[in-house]
C-alpha positions, 0 to 999 in steps of 0.5 A, a space after each residue: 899566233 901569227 897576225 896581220 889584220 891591220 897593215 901599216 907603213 913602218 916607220 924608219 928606224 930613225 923615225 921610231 926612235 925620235 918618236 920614241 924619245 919623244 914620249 919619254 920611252 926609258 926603262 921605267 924600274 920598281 920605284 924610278 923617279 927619273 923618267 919624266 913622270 911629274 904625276 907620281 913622283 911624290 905617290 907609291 909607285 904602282 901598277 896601273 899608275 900613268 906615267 905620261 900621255 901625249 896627245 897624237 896627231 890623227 884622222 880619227 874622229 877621235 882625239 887620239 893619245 900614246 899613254 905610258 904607264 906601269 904594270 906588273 913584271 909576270 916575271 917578278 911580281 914585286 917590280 914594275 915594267 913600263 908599257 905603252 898603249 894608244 887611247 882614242 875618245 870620242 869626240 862630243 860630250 861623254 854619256 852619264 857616267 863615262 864614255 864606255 870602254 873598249 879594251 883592245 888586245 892586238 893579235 901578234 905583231 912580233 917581237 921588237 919594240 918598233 913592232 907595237 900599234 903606238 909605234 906603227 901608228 893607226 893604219 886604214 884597216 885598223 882605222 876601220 875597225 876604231 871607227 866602228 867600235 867609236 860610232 858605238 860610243 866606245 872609248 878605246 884603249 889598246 895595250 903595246 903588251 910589255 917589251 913592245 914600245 917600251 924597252 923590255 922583254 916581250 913576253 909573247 903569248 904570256 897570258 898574265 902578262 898580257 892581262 895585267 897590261 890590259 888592266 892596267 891600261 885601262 886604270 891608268 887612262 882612267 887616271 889621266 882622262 876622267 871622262 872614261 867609266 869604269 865599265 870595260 868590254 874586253 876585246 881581242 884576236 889571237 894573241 890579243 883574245 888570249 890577253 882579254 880572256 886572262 884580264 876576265 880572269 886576273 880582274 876581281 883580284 888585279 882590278 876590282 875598281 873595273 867593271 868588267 861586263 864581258 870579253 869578246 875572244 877572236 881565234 883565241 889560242 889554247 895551248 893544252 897539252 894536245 895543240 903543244 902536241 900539234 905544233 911539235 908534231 904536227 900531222 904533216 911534218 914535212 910541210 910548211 906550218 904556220 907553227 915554224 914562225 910561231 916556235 922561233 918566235 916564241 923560242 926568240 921570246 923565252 930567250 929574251 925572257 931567260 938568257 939562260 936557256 939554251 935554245 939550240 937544244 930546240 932547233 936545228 942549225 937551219 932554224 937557229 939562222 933565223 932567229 935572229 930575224 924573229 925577235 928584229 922583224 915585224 910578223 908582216 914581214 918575219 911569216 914570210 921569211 920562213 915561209 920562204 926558207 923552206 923548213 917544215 917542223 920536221 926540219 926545224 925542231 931537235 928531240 929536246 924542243 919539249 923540255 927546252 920550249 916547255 917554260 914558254 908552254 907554261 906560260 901561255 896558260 890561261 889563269 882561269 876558267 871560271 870567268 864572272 862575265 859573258 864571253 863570245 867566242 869567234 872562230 874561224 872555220 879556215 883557220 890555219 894558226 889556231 884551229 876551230 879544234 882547240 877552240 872548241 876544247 876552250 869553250 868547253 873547259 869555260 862552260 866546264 868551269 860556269 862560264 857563260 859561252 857564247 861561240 860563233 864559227 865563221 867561214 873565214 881564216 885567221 885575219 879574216 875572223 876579226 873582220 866576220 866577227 864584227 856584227 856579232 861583236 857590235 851586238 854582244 857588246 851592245 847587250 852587255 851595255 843594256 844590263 842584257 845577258 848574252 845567251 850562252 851556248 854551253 848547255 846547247 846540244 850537239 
């Protein structure tokens, strides 16, 4: 859902292409050879596999690196996208066994490539959240998600591409930095808390080398038959809606994906103007746009928006229920983009399934969860490092 926790100073257009040439961004294909890649060139190409790591200059109390490597196309799963990540390693020597690791998800950031973190860069409020999760001993690998940072098409709130990127984030810089450990806490908000509940879920099968100890999912969106019901019809229609800048987003997205949909059977003639805007711009500045343009979901949507949207509903399920690691659950009481409802409906098809759930509500509103969360997050994590099983919720009355 829309996101804006960590505000950054973009840079130019210019700018993000020379950086991006710089890193060696090229369209990396099922088996190419030709981008820069002197690891793997002589290897089976695979998902998971490094491509380059470049070191970033940075203030954090970390060294800090773009990482590029290959995972696999959701939409085809016999060829490979190539997709972008940041790392950060503590300063120090590492413990017995590797630094632990924290792998990050990010909230939604829109859809063009300029748009990913790698890009943007680590911002003050970003910076702040790193440092903590680095004071604790993590070592840190944060996904661009595919088609952001690298040429593609970005698959917005595609759960399995989003798990998959995650995975393979994590072994590719395993592959490159040997002093990180197998052991991985998963960790995301929002679009991103979608990403880390579908790793938990791909990873036994996608990743077995991993040793996923637990996720932790901040205003994670479910898009059960009942919340598609309330972004299409929602109970005030006449009124602005975070689900405006969702929908052309994620309309934007599944024309990206499939040129063949036609996506003015979805939206009205006001809403396709703004099309354009929602796969260009970044979600800090795409949300209030639409906002500003005055449509309501009652002036967005056609009667076909169901059936044309319906690809994209699809894929934001979640791959599984029945997760074998602890997940924490932080919801946030004010939260206008997904609500405390549709979270409540997760937790409860997780338990349903064996998941062992624990879930925390906060007076706080969509961005302001990633901050509540964090003493629940730090301690959670914690645990889980000391082999202690987080107490579930799922068999709390009430």
């Amino acid at each position: 859902m829309p996101h804006r926790p960590f505000r950054h100073r973009p840079l130019t257009a210019l700018a993000s292409l020379v950086m991006l040439l710089a890193t060696g961004a090229v369209l990396s294909g099922c088996a190419s050879d030709d981008d820069g890649d002197n690891w793997s060139v002589s290897a089976p190409v695979s998902a998971g596999q490094a491509i380059r790591l470049d070191s970033v200059p940075s203030h954090e109390p970390a060294s800090v690196y773009r990482l590029t490597y290959r995972s696999t196309d959701a939409r085809n799963p016999q060829q490979l996208v190539r997709v972008s990540a940041q790392v950060l390693i503590p300063h120090g020597h590492a413990p017995a066994g590797g630094w632990p690791v924290l792998a990050w998800a990010h909230g939604e950031s829109g859809l063009h490539l300029t748009c990913a973190p790698s890009v943007m860069g680590i911002g003050t409020v970003q910076a702040r959240f790193y440092d903590g999760w680095l004071r604790q001993g993590f070592a840190i690998v944060a996904t661009d998600y595919p088609g952001m940072g690298e040429p593609g098409a970005p698959l917005l709130l595609n759960a399995r591409s989003e798990g998959m990127s995650v995975l393979d984030s994590v072994r590719a810089a395993r592959e490159r930095l040997p002093d990180i450990s197998e052991r991985v806490v998963l960790n995301g908000h929002a679009q991103g808390a979608q990403a880390v509940l579908a790793a938990a879920g791909m990873a036994a099968t996608y990743a077995p080398h991993l040793r996923i100890l637990g996720t932790i999912a901040a205003a994670p969106p479910y898009l059960d038959e009942e919340a598609v019901q309330e972004l299409l019809h929602p109970a005030s229609p006449h009124s602005f809606s975070p689900a405006v800048p969702e929908l052309l987003t994620l309309g934007q997205s599944l024309t990206e994906a499939d040129p063949s949909t036609d996506i003015n059977e979805a939206f009205t003639p006001r809403g396709q103007r703004l099309l354009h805007d929602a796969g260009t711009m970044c979600a800090s500045d795409f949300f209030p746009i639409a906002k500003r343009s005055g449509l309501t979901p009652a002036t967005l949507l056609e009667p076909d928006a169901a059936r044309v949207l319906a690809p994209a509903f699809d894929w934001a399920k979640y791959p599984a229920f029945s997760l074998p690691s602890p997940v924490l659950i932080e919801s946030g009481a004010q939260d206008l983009h997904t609500s405390t409802r549709q979270q409540k409906r997760l937790v409860a098809r997780l338990c349903a399934a064996g998941t062992a759930v624990t879930h925390r509500i906060h007076d706080a509103s969509h961005n302001g969860t990633l901050a509540a969360m964090i003493t629940d997050a730090h301690g959670f994590a914690g645990q889980l490092l000391k082999g202690v099983t987080p107490r579930s919720d799922c068999n709390a009355p009430g």
